[in-house]
N, CA, C and O of each residue as an XYZ file, in Angstrom:
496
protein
N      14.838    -19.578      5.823
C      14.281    -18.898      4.673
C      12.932    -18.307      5.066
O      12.079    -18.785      5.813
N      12.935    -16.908      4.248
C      11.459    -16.664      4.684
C      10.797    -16.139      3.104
O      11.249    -15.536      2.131
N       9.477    -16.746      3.489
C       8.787    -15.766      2.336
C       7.694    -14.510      2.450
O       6.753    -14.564      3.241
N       7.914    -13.441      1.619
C       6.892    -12.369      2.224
C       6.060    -12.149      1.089
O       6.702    -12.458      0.085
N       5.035    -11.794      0.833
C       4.092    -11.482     -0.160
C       3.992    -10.380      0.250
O       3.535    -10.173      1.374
N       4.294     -9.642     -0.357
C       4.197     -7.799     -0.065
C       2.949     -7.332     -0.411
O       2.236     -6.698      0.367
N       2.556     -7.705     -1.903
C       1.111     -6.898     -2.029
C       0.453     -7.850     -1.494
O      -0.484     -7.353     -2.117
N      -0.032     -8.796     -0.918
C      -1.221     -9.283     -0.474
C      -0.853     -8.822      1.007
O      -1.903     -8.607      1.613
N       0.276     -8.594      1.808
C       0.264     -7.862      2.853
C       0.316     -5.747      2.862
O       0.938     -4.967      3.584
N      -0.616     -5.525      1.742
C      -0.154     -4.184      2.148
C      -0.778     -3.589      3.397
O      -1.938     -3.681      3.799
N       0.095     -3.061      3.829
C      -1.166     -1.448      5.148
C      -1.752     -0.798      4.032
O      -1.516     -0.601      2.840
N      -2.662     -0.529      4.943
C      -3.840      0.188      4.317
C      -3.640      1.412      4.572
O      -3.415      1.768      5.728
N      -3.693      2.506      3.286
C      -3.680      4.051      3.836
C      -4.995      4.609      4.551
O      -6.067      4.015      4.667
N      -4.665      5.888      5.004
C      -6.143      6.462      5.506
C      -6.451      7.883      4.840
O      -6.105      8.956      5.332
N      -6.891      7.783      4.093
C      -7.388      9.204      3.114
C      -7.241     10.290      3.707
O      -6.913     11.246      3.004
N      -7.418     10.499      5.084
C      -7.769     11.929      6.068
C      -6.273     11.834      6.386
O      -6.026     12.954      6.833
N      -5.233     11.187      6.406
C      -3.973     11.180      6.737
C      -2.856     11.692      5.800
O      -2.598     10.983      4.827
N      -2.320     12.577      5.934
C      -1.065     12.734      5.096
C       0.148     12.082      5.166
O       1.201     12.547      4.730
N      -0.008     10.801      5.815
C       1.044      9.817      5.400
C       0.743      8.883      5.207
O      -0.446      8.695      5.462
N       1.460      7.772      4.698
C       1.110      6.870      3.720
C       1.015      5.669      5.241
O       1.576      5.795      6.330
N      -0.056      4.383      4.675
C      -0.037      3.184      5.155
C       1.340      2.738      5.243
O       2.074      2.886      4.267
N       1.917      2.019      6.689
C       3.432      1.760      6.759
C       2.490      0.284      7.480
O       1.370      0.044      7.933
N       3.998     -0.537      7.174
C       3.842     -2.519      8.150
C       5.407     -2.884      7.939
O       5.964     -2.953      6.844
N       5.916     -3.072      9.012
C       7.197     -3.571      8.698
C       6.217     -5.495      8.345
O       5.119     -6.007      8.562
N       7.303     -5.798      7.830
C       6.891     -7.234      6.883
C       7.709     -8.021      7.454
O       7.438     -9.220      7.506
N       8.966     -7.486      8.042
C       9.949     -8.737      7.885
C      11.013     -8.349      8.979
O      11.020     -7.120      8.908
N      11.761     -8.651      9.786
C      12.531     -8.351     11.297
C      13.420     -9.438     11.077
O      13.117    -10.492     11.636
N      14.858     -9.402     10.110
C      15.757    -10.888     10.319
C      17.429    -10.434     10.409
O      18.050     -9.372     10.356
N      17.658    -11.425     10.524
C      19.344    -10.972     10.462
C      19.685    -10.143      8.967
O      19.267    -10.193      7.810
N      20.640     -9.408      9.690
C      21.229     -8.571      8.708
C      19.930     -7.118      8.164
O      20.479     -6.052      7.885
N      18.241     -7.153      8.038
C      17.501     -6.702      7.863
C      16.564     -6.789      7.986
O      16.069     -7.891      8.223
N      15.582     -5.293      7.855
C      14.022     -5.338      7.879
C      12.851     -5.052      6.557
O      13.089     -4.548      5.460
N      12.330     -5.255      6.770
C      11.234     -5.257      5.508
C      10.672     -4.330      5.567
O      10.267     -4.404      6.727
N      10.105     -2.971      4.991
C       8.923     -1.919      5.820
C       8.714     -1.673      4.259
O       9.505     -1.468      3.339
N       6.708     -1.822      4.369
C       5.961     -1.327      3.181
C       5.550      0.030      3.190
O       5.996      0.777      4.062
N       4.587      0.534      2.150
C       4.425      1.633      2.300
C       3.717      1.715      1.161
O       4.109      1.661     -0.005
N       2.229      1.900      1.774
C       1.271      2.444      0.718
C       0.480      3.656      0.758
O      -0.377      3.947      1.592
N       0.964      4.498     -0.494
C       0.930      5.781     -0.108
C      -1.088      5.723     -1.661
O      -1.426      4.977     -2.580
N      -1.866      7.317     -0.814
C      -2.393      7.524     -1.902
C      -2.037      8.924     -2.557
O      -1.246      9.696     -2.015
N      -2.693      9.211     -3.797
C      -2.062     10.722     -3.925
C      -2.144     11.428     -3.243
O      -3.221     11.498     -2.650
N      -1.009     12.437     -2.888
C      -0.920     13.350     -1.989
C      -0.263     13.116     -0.602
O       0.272     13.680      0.352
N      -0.541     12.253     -0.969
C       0.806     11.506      0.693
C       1.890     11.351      0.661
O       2.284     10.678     -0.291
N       2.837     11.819      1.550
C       4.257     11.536      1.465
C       5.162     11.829      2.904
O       4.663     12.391      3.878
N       6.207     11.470      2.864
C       7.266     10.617      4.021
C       7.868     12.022      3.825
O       8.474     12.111      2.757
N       7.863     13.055      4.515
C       8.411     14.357      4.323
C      10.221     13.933      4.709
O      10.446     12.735      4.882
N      11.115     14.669      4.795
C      12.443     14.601      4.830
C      12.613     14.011      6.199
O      11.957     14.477      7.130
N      13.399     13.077      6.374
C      13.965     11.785      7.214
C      15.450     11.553      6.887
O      16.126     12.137      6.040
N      15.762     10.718      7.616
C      17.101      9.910      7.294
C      16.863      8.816      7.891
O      16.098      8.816      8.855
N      17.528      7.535      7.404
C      17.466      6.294      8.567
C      19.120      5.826      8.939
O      19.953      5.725      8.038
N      19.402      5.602     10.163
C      19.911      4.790     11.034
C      20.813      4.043      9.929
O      22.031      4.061     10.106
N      20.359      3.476      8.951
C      21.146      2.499      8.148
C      21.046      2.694      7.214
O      20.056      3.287      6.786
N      22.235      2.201      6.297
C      22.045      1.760      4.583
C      20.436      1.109      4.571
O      19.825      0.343      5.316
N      20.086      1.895      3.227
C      18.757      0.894      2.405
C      18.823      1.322      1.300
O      19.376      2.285      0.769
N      17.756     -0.062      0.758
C      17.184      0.135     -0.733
C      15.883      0.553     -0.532
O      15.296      0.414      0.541
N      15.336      1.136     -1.669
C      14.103      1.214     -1.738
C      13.238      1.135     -3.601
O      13.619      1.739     -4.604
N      12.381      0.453     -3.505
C      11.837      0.055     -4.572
C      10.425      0.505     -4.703
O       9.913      0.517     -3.583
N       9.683      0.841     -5.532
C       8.606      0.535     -6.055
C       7.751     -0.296     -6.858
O       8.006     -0.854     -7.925
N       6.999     -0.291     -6.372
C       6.271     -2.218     -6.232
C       5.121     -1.792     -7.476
O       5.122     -2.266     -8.612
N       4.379     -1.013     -7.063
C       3.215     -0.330     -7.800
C       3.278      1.010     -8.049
O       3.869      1.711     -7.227
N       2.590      1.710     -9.408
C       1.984      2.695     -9.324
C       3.734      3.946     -9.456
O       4.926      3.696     -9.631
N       3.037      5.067     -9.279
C       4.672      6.331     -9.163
C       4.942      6.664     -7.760
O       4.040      6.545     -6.931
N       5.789      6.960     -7.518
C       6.381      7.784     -6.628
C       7.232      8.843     -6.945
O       7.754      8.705     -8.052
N       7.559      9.903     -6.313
C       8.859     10.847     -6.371
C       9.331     10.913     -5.314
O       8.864     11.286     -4.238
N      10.779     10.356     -5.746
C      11.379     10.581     -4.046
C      12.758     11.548     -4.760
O      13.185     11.730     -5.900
N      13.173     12.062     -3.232
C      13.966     13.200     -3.666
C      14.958     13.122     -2.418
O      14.604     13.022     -1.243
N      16.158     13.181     -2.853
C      17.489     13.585     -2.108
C      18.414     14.465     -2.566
O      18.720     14.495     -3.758
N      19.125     15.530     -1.368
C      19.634     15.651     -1.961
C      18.898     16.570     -2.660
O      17.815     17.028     -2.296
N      19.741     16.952     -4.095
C      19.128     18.473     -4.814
C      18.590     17.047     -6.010
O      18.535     17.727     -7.035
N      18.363     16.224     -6.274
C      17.996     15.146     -7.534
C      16.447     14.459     -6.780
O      16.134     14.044     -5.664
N      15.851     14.609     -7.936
C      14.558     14.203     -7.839
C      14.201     12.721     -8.821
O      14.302     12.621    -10.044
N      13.832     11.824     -7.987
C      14.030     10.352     -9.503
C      12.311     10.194     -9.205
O      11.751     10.442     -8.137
N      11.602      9.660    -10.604
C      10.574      9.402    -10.481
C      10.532      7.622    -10.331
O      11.081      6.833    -11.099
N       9.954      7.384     -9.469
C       9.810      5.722     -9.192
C       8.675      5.068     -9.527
O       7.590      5.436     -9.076
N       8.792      4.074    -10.317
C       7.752      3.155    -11.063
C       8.430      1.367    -11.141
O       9.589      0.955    -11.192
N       7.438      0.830    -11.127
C       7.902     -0.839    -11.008
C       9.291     -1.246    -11.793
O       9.321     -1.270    -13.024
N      10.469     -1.573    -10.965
C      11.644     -1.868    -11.634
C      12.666     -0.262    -10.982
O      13.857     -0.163    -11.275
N      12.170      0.498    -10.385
C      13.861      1.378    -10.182
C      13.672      1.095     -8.796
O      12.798      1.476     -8.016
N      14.771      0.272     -8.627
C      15.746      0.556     -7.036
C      16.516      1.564     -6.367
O      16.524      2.100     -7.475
N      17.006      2.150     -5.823
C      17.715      3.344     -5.264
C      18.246      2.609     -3.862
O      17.854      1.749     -3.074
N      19.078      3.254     -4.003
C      20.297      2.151     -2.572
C      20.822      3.549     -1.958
O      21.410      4.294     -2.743
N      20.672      3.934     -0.729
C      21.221      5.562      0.017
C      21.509      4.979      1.143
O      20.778      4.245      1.807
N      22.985      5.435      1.436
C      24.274      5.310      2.793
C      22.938      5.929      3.775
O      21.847      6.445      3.533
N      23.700      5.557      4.985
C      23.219      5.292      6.518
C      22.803      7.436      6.580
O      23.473      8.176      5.860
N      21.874      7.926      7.354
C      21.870      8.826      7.527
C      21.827     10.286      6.457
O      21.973     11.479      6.721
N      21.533      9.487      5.043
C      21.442     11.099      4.216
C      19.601     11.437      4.256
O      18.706     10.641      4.539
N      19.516     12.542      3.961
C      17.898     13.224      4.144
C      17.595     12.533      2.875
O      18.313     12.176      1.941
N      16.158     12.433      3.136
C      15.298     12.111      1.738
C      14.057     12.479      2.056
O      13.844     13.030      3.136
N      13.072     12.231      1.172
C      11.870     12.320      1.165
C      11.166     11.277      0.737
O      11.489     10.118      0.996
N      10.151     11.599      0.050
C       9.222     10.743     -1.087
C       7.930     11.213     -1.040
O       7.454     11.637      0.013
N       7.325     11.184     -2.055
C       6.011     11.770     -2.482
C       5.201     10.831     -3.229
O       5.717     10.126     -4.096
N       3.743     10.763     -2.903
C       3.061     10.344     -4.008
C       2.255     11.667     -4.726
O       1.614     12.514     -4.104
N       2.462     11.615     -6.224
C       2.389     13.151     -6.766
C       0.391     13.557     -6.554
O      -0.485     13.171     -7.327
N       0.320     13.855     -6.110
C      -1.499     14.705     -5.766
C      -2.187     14.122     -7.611
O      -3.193     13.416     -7.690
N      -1.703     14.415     -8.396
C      -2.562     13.681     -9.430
C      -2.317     12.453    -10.055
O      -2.694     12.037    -11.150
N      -1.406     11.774     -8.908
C      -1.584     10.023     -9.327
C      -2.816      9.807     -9.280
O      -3.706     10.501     -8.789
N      -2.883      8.441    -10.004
C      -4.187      7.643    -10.443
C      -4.742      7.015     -8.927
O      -4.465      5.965     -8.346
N      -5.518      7.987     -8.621
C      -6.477      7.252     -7.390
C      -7.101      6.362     -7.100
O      -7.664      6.205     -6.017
N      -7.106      5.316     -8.420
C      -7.002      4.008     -8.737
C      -6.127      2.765     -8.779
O      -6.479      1.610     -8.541
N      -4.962      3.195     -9.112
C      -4.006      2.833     -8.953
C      -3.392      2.868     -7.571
O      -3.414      3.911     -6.917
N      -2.604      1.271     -6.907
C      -1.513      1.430     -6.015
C      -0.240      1.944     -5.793
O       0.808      1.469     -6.231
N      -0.348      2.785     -5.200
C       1.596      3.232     -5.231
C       2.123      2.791     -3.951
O       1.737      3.281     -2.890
N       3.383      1.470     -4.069
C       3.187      0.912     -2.843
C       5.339      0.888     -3.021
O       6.046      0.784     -4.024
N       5.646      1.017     -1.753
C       7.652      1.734     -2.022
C       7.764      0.244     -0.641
O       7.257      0.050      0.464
N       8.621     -0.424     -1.453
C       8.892     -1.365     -0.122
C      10.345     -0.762     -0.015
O      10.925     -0.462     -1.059
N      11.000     -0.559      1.298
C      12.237     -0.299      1.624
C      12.895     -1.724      2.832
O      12.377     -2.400      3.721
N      13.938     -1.652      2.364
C      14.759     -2.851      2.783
C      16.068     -2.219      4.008
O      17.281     -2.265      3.801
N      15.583     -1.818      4.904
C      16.874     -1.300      6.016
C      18.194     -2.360      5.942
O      17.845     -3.540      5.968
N      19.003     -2.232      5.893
C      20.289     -3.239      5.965
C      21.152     -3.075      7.175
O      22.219     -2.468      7.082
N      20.797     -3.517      8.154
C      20.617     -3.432      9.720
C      22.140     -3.763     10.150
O      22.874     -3.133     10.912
N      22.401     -5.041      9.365
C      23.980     -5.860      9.423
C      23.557     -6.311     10.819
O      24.500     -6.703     11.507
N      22.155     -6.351     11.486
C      22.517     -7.217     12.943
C      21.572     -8.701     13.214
O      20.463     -9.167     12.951
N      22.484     -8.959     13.724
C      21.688    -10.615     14.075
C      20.066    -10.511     14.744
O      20.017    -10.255     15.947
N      19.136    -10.645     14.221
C      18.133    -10.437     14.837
C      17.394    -11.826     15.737
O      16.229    -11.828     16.134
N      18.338    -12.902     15.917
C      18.145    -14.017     16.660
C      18.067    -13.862     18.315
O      19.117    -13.484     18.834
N      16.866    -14.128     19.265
C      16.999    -14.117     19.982
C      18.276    -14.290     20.959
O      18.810    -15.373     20.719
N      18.877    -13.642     21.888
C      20.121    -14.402     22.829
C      19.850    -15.996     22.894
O      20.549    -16.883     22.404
N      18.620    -16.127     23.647
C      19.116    -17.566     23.986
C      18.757    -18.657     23.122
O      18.977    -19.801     23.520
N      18.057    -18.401     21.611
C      18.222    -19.025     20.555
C      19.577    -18.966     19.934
O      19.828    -19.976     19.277
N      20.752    -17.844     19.962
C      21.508    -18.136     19.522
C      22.750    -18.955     20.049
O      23.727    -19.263     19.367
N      22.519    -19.294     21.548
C      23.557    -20.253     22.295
C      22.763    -21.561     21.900
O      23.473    -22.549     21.710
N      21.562    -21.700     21.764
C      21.117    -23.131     21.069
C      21.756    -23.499     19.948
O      22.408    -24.543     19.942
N      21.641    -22.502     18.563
C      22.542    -22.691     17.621
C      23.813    -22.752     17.290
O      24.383    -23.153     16.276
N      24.354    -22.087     18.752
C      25.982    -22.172     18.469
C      26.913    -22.691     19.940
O      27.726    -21.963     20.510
N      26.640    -23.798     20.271
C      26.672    -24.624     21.757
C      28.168    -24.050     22.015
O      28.772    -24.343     23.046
């Protein structure tokens, strides 16, 4: 079992940067953890990843966009997107510059992330 505290681990953004603070959190079987604290005006321009994920918002708005559909993200919407489609995400230029806008995404890897020779220990 593991436990992660996401907001007391956030990355820190850098104001002069147009992309957001990133920390992967978490490296285990089956998945990875990666935060993301964006301030206004920062955003993850069009990508795809390698794998199925979710992605959530923890704090604050986001807009992420796939695809021709644009969803606005606030504490409580999840979004789950197959291995390899484009996306984006934005934090909108007149979010509250006070406010955190922080998108944890969950890669769903499906692979054993146990060392080799920890896993002949566990499985003699």
């Amino acid at each position: 079992m593991s436990t992660i505290r996401v907001l007391e681990n956030l990355p820190e953004p850098h104001p002069t940067r147009p992309r957001p603070g990133v920390r992967r959190l978490l490296q285990a079987d089956g998945g990875n953890l990666i935060c993301f604290h964006f301030l206004p005006g920062q955003s993850l321009p069009d990508h795809r990843a390698a794998h199925p994920i979710t992605v959530q918002c923890l704090r604050g708005t986001l807009v992420f966009t796939c695809e021709d559909e644009e969803i606005t993200m606030e504490p409580g919407v999840v979004l789950h997107l197959p291995a390899y489609l484009i996306h984006r995400v934005d934090c909108p230029a007149d979010a509250d510059p006070a406010e955190q806008h922080v998108l944890l995404l969950t890669m769903l890897t499906g692979e054993d992330a146990t060392p080799p020779r920890a896993r002949r220990l566990r499985h003699p």
